[in-house]
C-alpha positions in Angstrom: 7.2 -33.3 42.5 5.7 -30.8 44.8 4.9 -27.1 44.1 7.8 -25.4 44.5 10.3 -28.0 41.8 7.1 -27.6 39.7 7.2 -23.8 39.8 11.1 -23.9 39.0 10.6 -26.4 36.5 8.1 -24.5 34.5 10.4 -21.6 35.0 13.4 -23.2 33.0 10.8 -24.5 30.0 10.0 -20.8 29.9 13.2 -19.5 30.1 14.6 -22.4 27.2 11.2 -21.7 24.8 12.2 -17.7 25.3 16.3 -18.4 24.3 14.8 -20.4 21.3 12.6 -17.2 19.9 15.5 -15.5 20.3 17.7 -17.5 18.5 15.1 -18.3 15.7 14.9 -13.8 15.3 18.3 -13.3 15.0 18.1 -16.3 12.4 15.4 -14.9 10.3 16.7 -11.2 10.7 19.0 -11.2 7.5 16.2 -12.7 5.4 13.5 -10.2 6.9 15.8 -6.8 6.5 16.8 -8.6 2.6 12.9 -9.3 1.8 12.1 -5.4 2.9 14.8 -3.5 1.8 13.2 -2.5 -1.1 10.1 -1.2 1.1 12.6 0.9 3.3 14.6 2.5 0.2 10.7 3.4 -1.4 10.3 5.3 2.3 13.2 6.9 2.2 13.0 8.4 -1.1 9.1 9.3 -0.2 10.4 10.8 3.4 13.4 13.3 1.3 10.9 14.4 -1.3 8.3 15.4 1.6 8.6 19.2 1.5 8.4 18.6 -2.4 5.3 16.7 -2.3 3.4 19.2 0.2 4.3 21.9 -2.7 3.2 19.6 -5.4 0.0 18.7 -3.5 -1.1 22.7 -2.7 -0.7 23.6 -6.0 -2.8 20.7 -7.5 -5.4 22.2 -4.7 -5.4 25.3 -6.0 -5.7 24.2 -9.7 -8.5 21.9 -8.4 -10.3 24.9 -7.0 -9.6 27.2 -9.7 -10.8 25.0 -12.7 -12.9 22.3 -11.0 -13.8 20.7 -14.5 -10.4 20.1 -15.6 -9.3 18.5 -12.7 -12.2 16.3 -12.8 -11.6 15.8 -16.2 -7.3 14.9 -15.7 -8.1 13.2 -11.9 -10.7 10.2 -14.2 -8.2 10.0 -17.0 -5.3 9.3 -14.6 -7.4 6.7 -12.9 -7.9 5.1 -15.8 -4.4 4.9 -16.5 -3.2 3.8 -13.0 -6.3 1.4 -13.5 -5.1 0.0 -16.6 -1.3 -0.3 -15.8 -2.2 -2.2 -12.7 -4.7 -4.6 -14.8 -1.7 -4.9 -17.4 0.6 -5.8 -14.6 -1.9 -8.7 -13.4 -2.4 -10.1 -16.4 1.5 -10.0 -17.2 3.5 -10.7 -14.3 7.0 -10.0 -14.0 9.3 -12.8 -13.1 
């Protein structure tokens, strides 16, 4: 085989190994869009509430500047709360 039937030969494994990724994507793309979809509905709520979070987020800002303490104060407690639910969740799964 010279250099040339080589090249061409290399060419077409390339060119078969390339139509097999395809195929195996277009396989797998149902079960990749079903195993996100809950991750793109969580965006798409997050992106329409975006001008109400910007609001939400100044005004706990202000309140943070304006009485410092408190917010400390309600910023540890709901730590300990997210801390706790996500310790509850580990130790209880959901199935």
């Amino acid at each position: 085989m010279n250099r040339r039937q080589y090249r061409e030969w290399k060419k077409q494994q390339l060119i078969q190994q390339i139509q097999q990724q395809r195929q195996d994507l277009a396989a797998n793309k149902a079960l990749w869009l079903d195993k996100t979809e809950y991750l793109d509905q969580g965006w798409q709520t997050l992106a329409s509430l975006r001008k109400y979070v910007a609001i939400a987020s100044s005004m706990v800002a202000l309140y943070g500047i304006r009485h410092p303490g408190k917010f400390i104060r309600w910023s540890r407690r709901a730590l300990g709360v997210w801390s706790t639910v996500r310790l509850l969740r580990k130790a209880f799964p959901a199935k």
